[in-house]
C-alpha positions as CSV (number, residue, x, y, z in Angstrom):
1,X,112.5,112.3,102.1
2,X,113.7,108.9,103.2
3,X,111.9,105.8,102.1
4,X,112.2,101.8,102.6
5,X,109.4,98.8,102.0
6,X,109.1,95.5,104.0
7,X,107.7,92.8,102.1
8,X,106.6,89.2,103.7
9,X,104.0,86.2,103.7
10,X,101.8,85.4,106.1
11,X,100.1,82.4,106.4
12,X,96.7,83.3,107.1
13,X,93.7,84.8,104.9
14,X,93.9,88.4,103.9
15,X,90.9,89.0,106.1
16,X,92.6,87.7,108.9
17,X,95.3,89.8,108.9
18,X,93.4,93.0,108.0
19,X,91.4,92.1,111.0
20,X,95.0,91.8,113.4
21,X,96.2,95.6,111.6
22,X,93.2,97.0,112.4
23,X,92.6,95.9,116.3
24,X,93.9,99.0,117.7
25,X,93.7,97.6,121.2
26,X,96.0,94.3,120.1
27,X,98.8,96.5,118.3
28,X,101.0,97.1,121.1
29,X,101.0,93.3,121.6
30,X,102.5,93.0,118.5
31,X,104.3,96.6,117.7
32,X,106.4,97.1,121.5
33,X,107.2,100.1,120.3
34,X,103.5,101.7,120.7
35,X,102.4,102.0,123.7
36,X,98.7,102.9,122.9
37,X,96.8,103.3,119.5
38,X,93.7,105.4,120.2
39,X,90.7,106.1,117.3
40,X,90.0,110.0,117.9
41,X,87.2,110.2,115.2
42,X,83.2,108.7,115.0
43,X,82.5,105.6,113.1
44,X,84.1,102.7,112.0
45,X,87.6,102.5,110.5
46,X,87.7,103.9,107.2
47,X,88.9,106.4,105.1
48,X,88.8,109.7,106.8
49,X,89.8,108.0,110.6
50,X,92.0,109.8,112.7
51,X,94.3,108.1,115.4
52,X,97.1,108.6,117.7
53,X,100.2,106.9,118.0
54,X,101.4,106.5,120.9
55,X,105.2,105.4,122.0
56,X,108.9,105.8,122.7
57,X,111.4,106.2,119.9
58,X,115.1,106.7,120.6
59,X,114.3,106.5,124.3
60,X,111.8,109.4,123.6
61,X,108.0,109.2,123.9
62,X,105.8,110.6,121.4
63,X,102.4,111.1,119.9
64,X,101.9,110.5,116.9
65,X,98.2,112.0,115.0
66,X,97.2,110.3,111.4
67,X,94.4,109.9,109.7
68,X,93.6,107.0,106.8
69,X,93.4,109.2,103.7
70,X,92.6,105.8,101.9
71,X,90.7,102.8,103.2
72,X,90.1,99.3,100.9
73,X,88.8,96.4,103.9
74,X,90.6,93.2,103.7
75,X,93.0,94.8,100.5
76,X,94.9,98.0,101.7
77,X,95.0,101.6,103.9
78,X,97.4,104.4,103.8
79,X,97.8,106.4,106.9
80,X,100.0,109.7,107.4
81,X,100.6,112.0,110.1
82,X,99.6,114.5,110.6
83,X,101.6,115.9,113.1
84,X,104.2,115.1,115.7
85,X,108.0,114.2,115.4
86,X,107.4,112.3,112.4
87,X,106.0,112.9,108.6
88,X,105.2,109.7,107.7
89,X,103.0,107.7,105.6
90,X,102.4,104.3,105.1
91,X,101.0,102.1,102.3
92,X,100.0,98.5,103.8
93,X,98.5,96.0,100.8
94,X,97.3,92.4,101.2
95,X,97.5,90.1,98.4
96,X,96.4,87.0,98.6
97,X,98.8,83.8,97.5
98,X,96.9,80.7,97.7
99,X,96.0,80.3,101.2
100,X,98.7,83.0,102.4
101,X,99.0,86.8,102.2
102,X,101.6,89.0,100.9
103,X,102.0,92.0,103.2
104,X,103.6,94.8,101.8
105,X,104.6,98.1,103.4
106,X,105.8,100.8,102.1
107,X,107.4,103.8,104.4
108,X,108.1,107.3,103.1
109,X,109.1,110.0,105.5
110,X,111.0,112.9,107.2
111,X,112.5,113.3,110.9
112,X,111.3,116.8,112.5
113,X,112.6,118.6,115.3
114,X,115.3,116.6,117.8
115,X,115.2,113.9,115.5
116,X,115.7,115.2,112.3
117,X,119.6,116.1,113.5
118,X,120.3,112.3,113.7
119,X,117.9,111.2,110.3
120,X,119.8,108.7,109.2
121,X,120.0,106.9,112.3
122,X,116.6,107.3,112.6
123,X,115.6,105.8,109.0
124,X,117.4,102.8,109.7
125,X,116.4,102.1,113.5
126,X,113.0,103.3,111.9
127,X,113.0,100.3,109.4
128,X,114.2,97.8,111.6
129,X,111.2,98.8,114.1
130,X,108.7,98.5,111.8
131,X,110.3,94.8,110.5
132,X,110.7,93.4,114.0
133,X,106.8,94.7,114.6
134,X,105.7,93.0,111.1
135,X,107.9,89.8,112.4
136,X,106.2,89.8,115.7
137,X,102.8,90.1,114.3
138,X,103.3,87.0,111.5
139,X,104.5,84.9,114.4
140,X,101.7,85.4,116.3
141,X,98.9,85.4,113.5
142,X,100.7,82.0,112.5
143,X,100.5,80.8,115.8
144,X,96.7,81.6,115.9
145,X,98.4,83.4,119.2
146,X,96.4,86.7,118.1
């Protein structure tokens, strides 16, 4: 089990960037990697949700299936897999500093199948996806761009 965290400011209000994380349509605008983030269960986001993840990794395209097994609005989620190439989850918290937010993410996971023969590749291509994605989405929450 392989794991890395990405920590950063943003300058905009927790609630703000909650809002940007949670707009499944606008997360391939900031995360190039997905292709498509679909909600495959009733309600509102919560804990519970399922989704897909849909995209291309290593020049191979995937879906991904999680599900929120925690939910805190404008504060924090953690979302896992639940399937696919992937066992993955993710811890995302907001804190609030002064009129910014402190994003941190925290990654722990495992490569299956064709991936799992070149893991360590894919841990470190795996991290710097998810920091050019978290990169990409301050710049455009900062330039209100969003």
């Amino acid at each position: 089990m392989d794991e890395f965290e990405i920590v950063m400011t943003i300058d905009r209000p927790a609630e703000d960037v909650f809002a940007a994380l949670q707009d499944l349509d606008k997360i391939p605008h900031w995360n190039t990697s997905l292709s498509e983030v679909r909600k495959t269960s009733d309600g509102p986001l919560a804990a519970g949700s399922t989704l897909v993840y849909v995209g291309r990794f290593l020049g191979r395209s995937y879906e991904s299936p999680s599900e929120y097994s925690e939910f805190v609005a404008d504060k924090s989620y953690v979302s896992r897999t639940t399937s696919g190439p992937f066992e993955l989850e993710v811890t995302t918290t907001l804190d609030r500093v002064d009129d910014a937010t402190k994003l941190t993410l925290r990654a722990r996971g495992e490569s299956r199948g064709f991936f799992k023969v070149a893991e360590p590749v894919v841990v470190r291509l795996t991290k710097r996806t998810f920091e050019n994605a978290y990169e990409n989405l301050k710049t455009l929450l900062e330039e209100d761009a969003l």
